[in-house]
Each structure stands twice: as C-alpha cells, then as structure tokens.
PDB file of N, CA, C and O in Angstrom, chain B, residues numbered from 101:
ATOM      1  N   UNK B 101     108.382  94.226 107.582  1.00  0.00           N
ATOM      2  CA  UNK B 101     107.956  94.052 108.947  1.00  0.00           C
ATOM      3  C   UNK B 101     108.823  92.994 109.620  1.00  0.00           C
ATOM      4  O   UNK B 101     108.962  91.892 109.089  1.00  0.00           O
ATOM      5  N   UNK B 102     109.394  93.292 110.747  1.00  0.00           N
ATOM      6  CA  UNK B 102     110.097  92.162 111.649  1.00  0.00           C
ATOM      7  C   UNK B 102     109.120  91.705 112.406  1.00  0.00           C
ATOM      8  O   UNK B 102     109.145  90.477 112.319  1.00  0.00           O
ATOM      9  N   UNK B 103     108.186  92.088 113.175  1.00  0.00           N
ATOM     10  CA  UNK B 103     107.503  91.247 114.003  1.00  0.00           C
ATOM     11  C   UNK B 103     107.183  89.932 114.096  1.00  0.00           C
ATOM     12  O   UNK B 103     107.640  89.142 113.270  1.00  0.00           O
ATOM     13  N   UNK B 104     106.416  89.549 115.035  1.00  0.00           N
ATOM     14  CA  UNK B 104     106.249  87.866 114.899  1.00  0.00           C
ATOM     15  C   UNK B 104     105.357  87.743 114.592  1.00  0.00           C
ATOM     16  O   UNK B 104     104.322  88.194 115.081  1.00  0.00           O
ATOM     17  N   UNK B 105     105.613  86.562 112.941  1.00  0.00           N
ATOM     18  CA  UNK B 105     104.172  86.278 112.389  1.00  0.00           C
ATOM     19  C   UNK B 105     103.465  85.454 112.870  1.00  0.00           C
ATOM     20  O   UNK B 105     104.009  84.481 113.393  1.00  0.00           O
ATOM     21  N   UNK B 106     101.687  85.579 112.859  1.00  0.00           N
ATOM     22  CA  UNK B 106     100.735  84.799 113.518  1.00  0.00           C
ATOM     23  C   UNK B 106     100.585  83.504 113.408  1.00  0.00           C
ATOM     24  O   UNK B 106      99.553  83.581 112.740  1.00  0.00           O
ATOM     25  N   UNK B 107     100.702  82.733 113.476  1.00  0.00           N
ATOM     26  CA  UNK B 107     100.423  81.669 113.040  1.00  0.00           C
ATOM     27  C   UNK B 107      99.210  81.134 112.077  1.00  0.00           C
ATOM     28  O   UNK B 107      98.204  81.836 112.171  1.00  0.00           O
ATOM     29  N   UNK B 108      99.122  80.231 111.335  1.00  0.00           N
ATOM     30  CA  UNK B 108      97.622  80.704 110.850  1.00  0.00           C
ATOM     31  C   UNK B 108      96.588  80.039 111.668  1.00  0.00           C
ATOM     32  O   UNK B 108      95.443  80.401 111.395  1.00  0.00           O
ATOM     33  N   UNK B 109      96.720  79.055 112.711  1.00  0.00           N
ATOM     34  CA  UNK B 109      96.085  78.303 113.705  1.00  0.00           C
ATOM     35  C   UNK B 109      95.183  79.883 114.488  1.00  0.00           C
ATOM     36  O   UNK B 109      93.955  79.865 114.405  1.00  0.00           O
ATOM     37  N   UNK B 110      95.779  80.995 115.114  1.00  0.00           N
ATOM     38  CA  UNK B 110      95.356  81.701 115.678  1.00  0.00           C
ATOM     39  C   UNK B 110      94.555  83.059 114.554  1.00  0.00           C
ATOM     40  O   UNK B 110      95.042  83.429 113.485  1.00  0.00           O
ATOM     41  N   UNK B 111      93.343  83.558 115.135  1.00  0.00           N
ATOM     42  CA  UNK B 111      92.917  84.205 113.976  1.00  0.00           C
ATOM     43  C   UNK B 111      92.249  85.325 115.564  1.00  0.00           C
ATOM     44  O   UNK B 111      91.876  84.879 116.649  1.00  0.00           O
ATOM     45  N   UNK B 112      92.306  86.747 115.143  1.00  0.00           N
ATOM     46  CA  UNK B 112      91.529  87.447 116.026  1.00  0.00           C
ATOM     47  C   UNK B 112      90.233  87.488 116.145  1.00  0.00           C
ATOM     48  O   UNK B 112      89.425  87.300 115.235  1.00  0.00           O
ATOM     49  N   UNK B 113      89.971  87.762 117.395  1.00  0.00           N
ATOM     50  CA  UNK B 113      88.470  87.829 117.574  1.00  0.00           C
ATOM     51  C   UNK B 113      88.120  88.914 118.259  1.00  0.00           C
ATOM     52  O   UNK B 113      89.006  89.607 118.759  1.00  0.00           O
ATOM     53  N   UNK B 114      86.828  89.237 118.396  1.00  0.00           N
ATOM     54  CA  UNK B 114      86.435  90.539 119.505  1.00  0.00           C
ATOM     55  C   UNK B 114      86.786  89.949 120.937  1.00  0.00           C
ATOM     56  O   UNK B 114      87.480  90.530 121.772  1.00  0.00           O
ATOM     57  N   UNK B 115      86.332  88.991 121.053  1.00  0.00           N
ATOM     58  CA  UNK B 115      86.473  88.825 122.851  1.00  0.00           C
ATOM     59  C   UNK B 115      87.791  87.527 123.193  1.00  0.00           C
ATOM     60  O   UNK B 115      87.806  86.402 123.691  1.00  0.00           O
ATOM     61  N   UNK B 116      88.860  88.542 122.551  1.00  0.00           N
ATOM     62  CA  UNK B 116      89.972  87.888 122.984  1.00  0.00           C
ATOM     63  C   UNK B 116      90.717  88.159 124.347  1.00  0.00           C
ATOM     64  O   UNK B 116      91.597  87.475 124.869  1.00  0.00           O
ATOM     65  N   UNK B 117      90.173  89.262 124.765  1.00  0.00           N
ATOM     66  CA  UNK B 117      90.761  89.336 126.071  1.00  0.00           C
ATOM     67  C   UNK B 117      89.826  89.816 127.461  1.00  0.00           C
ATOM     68  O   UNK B 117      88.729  90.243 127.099  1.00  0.00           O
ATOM     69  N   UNK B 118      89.945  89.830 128.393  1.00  0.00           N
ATOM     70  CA  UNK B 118      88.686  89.962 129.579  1.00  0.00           C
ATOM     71  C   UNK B 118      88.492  91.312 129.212  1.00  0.00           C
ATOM     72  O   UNK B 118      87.543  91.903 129.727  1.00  0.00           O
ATOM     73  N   UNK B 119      89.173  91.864 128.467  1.00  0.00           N
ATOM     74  CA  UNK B 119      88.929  93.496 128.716  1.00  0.00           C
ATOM     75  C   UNK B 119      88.039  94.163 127.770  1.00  0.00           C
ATOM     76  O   UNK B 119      87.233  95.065 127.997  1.00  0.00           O
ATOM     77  N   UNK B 120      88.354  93.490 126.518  1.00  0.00           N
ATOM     78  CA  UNK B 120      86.724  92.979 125.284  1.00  0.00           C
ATOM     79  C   UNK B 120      85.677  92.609 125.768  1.00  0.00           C
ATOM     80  O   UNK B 120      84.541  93.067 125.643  1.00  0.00           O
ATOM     81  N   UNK B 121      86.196  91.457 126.542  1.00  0.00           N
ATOM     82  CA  UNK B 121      84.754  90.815 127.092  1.00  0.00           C
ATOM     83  C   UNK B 121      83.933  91.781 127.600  1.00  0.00           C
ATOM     84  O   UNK B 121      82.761  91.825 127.228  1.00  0.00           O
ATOM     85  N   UNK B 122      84.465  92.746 128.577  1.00  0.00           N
ATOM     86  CA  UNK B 122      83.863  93.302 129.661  1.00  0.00           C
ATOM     87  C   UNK B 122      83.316  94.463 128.777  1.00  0.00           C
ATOM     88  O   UNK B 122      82.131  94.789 128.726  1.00  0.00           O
ATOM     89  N   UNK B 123      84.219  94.975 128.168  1.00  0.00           N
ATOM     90  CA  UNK B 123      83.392  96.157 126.574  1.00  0.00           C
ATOM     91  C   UNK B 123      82.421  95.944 126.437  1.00  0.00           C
ATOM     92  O   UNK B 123      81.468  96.578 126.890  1.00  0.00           O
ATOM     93  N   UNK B 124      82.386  94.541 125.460  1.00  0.00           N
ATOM     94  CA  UNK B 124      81.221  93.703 124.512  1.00  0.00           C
ATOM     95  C   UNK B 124      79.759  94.215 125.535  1.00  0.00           C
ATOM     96  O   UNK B 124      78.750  94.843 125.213  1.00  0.00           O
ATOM     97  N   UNK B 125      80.249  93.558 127.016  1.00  0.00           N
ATOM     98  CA  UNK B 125      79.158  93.261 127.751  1.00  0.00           C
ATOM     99  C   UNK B 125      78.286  94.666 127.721  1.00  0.00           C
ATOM    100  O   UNK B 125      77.377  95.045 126.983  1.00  0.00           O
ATOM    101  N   UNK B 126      79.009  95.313 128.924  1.00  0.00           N
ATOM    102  CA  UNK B 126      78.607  97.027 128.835  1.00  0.00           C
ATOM    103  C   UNK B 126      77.886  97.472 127.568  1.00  0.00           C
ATOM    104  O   UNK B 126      76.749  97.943 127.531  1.00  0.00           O
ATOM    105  N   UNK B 127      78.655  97.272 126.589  1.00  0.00           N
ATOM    106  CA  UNK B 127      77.832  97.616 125.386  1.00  0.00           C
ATOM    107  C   UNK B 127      76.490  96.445 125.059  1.00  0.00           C
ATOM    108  O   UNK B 127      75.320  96.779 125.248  1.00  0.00           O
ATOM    109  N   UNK B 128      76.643  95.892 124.857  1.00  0.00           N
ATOM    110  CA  UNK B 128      75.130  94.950 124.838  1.00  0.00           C
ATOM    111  C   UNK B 128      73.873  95.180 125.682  1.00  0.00           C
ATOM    112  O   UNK B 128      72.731  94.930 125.293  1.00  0.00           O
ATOM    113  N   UNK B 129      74.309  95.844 127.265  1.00  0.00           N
ATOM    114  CA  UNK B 129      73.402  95.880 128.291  1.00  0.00           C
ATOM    115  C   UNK B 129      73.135  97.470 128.162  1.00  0.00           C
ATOM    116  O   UNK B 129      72.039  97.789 128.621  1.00  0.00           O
ATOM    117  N   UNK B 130      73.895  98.529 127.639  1.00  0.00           N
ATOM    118  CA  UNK B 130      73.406  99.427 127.168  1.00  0.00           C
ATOM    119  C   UNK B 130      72.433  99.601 125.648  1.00  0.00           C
ATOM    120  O   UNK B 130      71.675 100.532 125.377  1.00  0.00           O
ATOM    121  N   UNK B 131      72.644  98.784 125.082  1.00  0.00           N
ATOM    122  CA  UNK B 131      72.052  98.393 123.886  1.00  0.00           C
ATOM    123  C   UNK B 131      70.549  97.877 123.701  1.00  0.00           C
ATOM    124  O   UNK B 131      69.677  98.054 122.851  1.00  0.00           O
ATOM    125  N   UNK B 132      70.675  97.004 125.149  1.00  0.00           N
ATOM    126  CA  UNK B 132      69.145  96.763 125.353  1.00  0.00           C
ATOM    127  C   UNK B 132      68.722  97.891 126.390  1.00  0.00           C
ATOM    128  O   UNK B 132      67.968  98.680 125.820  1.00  0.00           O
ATOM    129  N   UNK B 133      68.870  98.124 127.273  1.00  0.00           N
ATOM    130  CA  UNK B 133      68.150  99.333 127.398  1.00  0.00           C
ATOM    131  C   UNK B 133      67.563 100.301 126.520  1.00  0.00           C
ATOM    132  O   UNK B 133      66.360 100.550 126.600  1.00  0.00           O
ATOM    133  N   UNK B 134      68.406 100.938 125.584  1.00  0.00           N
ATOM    134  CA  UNK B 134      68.200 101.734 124.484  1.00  0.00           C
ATOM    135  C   UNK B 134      67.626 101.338 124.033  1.00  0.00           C
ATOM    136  O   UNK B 134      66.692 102.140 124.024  1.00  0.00           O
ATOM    137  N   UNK B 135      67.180 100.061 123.199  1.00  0.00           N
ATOM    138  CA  UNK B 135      66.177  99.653 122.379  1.00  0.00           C
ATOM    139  C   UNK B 135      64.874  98.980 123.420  1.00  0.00           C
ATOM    140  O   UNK B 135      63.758  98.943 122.903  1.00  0.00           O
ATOM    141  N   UNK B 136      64.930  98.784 123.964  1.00  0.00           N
ATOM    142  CA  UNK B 136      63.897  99.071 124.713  1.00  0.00           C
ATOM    143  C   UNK B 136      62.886 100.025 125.217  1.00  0.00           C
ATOM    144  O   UNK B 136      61.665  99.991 125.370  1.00  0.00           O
ATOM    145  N   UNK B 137      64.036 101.082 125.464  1.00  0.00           N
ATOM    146  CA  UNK B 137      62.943 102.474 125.908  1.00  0.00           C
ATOM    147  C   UNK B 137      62.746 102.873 124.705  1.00  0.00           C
ATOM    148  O   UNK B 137      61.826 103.687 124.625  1.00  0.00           O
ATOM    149  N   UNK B 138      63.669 102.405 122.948  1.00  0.00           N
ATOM    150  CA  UNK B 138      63.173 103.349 121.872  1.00  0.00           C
ATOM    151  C   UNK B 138      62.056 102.861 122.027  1.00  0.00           C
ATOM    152  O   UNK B 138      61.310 103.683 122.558  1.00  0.00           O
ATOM    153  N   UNK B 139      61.315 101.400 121.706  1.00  0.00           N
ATOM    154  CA  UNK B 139      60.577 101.080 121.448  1.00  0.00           C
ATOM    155  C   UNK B 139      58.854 101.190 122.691  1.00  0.00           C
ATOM    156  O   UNK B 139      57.670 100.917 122.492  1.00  0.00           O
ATOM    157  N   UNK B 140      59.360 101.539 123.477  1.00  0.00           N
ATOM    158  CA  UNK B 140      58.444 101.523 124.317  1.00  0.00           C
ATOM    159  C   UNK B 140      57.920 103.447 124.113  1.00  0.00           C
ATOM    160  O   UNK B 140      56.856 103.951 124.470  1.00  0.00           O
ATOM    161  N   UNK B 141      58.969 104.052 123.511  1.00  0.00           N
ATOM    162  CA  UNK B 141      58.497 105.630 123.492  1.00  0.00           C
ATOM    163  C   UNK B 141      58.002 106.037 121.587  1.00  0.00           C
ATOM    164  O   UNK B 141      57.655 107.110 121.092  1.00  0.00           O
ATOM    165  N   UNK B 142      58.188 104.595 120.920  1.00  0.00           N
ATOM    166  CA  UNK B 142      57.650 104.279 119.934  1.00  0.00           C
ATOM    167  C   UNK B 142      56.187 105.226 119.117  1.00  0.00           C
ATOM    168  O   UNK B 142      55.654 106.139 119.748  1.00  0.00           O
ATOM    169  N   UNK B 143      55.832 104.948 118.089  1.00  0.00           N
ATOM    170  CA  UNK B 143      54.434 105.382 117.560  1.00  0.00           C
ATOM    171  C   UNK B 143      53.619 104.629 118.010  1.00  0.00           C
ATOM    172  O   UNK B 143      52.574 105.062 118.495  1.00  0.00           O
ATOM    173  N   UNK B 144      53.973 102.996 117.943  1.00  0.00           N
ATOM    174  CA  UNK B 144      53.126 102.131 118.837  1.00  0.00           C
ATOM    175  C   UNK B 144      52.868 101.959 119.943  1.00  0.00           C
ATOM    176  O   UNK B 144      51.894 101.226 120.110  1.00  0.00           O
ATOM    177  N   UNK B 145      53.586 102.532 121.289  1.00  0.00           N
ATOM    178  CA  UNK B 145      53.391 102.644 122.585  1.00  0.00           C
ATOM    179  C   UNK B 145      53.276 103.938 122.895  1.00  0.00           C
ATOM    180  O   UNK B 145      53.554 104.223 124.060  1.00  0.00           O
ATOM    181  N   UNK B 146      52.739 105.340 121.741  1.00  0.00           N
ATOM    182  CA  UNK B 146      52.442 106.604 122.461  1.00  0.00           C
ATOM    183  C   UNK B 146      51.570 106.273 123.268  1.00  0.00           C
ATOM    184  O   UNK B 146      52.012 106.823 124.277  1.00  0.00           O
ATOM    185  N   UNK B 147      50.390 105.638 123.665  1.00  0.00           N
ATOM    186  CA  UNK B 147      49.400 106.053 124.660  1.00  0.00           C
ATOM    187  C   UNK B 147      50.337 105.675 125.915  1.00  0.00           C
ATOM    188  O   UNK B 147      50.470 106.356 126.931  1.00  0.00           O
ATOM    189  N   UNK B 148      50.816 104.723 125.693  1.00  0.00           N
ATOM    190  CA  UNK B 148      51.841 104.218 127.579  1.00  0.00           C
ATOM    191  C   UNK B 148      52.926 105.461 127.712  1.00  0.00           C
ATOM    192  O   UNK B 148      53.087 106.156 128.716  1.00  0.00           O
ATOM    193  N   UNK B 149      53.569 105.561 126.561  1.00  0.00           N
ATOM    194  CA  UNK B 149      54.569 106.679 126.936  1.00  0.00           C
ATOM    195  C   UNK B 149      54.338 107.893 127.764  1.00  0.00           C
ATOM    196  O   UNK B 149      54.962 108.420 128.685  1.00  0.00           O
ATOM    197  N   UNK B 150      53.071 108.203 127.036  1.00  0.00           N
ATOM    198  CA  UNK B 150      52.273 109.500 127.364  1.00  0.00           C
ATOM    199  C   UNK B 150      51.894 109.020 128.947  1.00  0.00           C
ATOM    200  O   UNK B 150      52.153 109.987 129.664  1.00  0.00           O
ATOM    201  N   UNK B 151      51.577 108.326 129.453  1.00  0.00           N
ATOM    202  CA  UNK B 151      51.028 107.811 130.391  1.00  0.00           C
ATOM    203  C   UNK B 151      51.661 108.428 131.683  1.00  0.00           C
ATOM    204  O   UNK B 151      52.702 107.853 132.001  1.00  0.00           O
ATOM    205  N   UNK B 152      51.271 109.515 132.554  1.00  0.00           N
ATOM    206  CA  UNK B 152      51.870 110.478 133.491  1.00  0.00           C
ATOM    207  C   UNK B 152      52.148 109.298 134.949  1.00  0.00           C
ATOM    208  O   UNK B 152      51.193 108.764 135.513  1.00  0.00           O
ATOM    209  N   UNK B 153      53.979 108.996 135.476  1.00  0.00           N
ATOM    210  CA  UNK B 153      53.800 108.114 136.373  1.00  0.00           C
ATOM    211  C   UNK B 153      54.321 108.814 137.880  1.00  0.00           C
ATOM    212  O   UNK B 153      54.021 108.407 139.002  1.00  0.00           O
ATOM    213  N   UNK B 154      55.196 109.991 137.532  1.00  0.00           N
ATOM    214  CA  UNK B 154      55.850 110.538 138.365  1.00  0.00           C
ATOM    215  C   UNK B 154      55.897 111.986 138.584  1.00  0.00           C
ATOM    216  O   UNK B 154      56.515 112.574 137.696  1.00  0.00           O
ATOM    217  N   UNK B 155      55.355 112.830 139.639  1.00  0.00           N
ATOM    218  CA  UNK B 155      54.997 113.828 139.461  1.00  0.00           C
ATOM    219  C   UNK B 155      54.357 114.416 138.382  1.00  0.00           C
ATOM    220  O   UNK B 155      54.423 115.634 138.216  1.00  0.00           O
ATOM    221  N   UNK B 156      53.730 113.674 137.610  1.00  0.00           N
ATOM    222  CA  UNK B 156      53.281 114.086 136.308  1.00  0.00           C
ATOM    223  C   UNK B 156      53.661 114.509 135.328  1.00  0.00           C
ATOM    224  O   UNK B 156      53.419 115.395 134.508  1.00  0.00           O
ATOM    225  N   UNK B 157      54.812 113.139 135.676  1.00  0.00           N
ATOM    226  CA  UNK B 157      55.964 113.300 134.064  1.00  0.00           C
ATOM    227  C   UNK B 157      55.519 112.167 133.707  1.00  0.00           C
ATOM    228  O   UNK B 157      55.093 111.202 134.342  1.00  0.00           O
ATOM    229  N   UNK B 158      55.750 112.518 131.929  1.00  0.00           N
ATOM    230  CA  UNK B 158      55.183 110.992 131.093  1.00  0.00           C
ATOM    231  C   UNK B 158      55.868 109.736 131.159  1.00  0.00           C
ATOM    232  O   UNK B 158      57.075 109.746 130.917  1.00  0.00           O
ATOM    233  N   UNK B 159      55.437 108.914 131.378  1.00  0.00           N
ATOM    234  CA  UNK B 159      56.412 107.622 131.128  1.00  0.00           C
ATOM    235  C   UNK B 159      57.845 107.685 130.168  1.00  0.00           C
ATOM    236  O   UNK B 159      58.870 107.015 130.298  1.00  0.00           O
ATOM    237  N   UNK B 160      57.547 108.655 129.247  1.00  0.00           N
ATOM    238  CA  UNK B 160      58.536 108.658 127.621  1.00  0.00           C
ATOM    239  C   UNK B 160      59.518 109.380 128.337  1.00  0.00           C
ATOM    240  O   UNK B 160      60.684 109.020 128.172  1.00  0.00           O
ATOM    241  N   UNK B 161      59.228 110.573 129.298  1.00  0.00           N
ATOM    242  CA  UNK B 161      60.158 111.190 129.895  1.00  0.00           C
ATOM    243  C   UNK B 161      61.146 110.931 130.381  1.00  0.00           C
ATOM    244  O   UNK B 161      62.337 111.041 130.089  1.00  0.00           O
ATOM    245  N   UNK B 162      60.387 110.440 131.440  1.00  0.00           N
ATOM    246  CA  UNK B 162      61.234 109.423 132.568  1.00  0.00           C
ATOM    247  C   UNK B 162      61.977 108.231 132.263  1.00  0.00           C
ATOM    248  O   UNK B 162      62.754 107.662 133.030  1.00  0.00           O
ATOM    249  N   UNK B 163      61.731 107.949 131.277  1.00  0.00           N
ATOM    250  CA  UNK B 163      62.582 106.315 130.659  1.00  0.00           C
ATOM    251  C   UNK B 163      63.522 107.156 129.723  1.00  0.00           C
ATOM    252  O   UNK B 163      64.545 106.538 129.426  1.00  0.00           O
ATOM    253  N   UNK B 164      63.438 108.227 129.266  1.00  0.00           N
ATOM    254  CA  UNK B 164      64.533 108.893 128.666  1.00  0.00           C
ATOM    255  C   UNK B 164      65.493 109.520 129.315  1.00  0.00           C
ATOM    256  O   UNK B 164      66.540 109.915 128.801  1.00  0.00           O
ATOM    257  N   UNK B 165      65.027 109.688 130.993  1.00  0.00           N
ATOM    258  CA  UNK B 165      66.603 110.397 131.771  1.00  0.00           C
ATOM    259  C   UNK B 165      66.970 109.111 132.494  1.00  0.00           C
ATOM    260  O   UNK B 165      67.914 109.046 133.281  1.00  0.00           O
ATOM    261  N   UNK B 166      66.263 108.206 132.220  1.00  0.00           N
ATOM    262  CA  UNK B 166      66.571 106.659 132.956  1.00  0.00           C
ATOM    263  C   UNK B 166      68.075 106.444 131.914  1.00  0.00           C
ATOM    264  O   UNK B 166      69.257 106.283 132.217  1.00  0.00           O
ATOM    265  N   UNK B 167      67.311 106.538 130.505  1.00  0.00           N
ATOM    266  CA  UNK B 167      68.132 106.194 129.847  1.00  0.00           C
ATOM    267  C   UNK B 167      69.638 106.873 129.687  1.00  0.00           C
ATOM    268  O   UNK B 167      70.652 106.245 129.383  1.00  0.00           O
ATOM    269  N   UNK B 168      69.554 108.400 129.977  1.00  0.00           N
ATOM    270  CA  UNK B 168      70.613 108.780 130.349  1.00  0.00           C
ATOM    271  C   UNK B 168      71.633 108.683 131.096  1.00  0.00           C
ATOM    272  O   UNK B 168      72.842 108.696 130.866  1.00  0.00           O
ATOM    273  N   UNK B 169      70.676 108.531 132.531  1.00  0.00           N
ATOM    274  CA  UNK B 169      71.459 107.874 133.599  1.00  0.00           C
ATOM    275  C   UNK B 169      72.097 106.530 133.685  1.00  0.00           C
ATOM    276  O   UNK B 169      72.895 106.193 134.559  1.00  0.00           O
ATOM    277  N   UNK B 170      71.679 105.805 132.713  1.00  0.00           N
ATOM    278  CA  UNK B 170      72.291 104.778 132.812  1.00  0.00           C
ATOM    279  C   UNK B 170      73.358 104.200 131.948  1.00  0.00           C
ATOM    280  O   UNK B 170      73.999 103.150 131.958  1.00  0.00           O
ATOM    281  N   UNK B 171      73.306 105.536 131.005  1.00  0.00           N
ATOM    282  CA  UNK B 171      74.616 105.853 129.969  1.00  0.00           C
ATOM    283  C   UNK B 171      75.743 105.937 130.804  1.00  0.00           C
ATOM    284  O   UNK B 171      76.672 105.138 130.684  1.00  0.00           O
ATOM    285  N   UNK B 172      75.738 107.110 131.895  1.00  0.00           N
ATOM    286  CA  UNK B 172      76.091 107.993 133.113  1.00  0.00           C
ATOM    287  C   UNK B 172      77.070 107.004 133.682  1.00  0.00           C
ATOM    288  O   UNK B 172      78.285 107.187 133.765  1.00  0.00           O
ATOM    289  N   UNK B 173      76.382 105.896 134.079  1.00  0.00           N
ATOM    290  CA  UNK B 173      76.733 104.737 135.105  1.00  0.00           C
ATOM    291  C   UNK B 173      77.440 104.007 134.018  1.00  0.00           C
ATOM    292  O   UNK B 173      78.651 104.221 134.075  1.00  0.00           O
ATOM    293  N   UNK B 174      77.142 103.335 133.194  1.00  0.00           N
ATOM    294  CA  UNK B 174      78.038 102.165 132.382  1.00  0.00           C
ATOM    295  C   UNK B 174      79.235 103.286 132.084  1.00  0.00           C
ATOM    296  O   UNK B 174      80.144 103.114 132.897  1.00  0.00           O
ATOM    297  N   UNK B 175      79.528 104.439 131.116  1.00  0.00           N
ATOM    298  CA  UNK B 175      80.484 104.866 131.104  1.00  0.00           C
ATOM    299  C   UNK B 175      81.360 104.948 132.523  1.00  0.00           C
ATOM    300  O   UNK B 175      82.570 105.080 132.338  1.00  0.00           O
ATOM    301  N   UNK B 176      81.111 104.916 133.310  1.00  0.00           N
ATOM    302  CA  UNK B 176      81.728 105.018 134.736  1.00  0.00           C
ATOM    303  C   UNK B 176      82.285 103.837 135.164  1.00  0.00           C
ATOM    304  O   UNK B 176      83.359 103.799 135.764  1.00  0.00           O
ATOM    305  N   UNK B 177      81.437 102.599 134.817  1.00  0.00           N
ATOM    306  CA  UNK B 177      82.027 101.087 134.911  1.00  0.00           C
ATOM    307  C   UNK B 177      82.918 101.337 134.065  1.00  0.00           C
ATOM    308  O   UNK B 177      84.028 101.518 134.567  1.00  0.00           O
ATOM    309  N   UNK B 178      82.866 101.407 133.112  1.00  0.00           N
ATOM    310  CA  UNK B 178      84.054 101.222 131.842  1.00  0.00           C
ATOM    311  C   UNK B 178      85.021 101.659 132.430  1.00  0.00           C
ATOM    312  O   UNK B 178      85.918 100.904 132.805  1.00  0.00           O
ATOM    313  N   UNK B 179      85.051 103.059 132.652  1.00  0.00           N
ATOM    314  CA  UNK B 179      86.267 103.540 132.810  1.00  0.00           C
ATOM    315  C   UNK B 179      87.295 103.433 134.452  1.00  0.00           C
ATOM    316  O   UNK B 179      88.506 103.600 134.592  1.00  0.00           O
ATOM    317  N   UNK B 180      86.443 103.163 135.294  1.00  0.00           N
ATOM    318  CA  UNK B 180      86.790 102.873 136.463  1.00  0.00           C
ATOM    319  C   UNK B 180      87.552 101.123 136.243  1.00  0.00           C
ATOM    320  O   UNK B 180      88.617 100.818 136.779  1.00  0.00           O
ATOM    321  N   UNK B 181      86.951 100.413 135.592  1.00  0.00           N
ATOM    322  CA  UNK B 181      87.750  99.120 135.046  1.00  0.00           C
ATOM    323  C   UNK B 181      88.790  99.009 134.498  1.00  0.00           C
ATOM    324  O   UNK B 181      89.617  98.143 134.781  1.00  0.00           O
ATOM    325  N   UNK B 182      88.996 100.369 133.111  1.00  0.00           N
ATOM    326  CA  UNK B 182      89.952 100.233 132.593  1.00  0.00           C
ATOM    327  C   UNK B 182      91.205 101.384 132.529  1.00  0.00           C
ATOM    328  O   UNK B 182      92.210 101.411 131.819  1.00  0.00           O
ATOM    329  N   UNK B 183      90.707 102.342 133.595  1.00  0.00           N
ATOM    330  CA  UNK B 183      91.962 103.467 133.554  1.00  0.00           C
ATOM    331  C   UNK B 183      92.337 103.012 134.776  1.00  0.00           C
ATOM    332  O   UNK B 183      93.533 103.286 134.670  1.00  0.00           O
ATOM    333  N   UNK B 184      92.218 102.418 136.099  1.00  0.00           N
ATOM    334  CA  UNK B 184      93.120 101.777 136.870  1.00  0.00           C
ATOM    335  C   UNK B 184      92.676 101.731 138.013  1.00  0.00           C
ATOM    336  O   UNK B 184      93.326 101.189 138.907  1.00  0.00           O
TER     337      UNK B 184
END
C-alpha cells in the first residue's frame, strides 16, 4: 500500500463528518418512532391500540401508516441532503 499512513493519534469514528452526523441523527429519530409505535401496538397496549380514533380506524392502524409515512419523509431528508 502507498497511501498515507494514519497516524496513531487519529482513530475513526461514526460521526466524523457532518454527513454521519446527519445519518446517525435521521436514523435515531426514526428509531424512536419505531420503537415507540412497536411498543404502543404491543400485547401490553392491545386495548389502546385497538382503540378506534379516526374514522374508525384503530389507533395500531394509524400509528402504523404514521409510521410509514414517516419512513417516506426521513428517506427524503436523507437523500435530498446528500445527492445534491
């Protein structure tokens, strides 16, 4: 290998550059969403899930195309950030 060796002072990390950072983030804030609505559409929160809020769709429903949609949207940040 010719390249230039690292120094050993410098060591990689995930959020070495704004463009990680901004990954990391997206992914974390999709992460809690997701575990949030898992847990709220849970064995322990069937009676709320079930719970009819919108046209007489269940709560579990509706927090599951929430959850889609908001897959929808962060992939769209991502990529609107990083293709140009």
């Amino acid at each position: 290998m010719t390249g230039p060796k690292p120094s050993e002072d410098q060591h990689w990390s995930p959020f070495s550059t704004s463009q990680a950072k901004w990954a990391w983030g997206l992914l974390a804030v999709f992460a809690i969403i997701y575990f949030g609505v898992a847990v709220l559409t849970s064995a322990e929160f069937a009676d709320l899930a079930a719970t009819e809020v919108v046209l007489g769709l269940p709560l579990g429903f509706v927090l599951g195309m929430g959850l889609i949609v908001a897959g929808l949207i962060i992939t769209r940040i991502y990529l609107s950030k990083f293709e140009g």
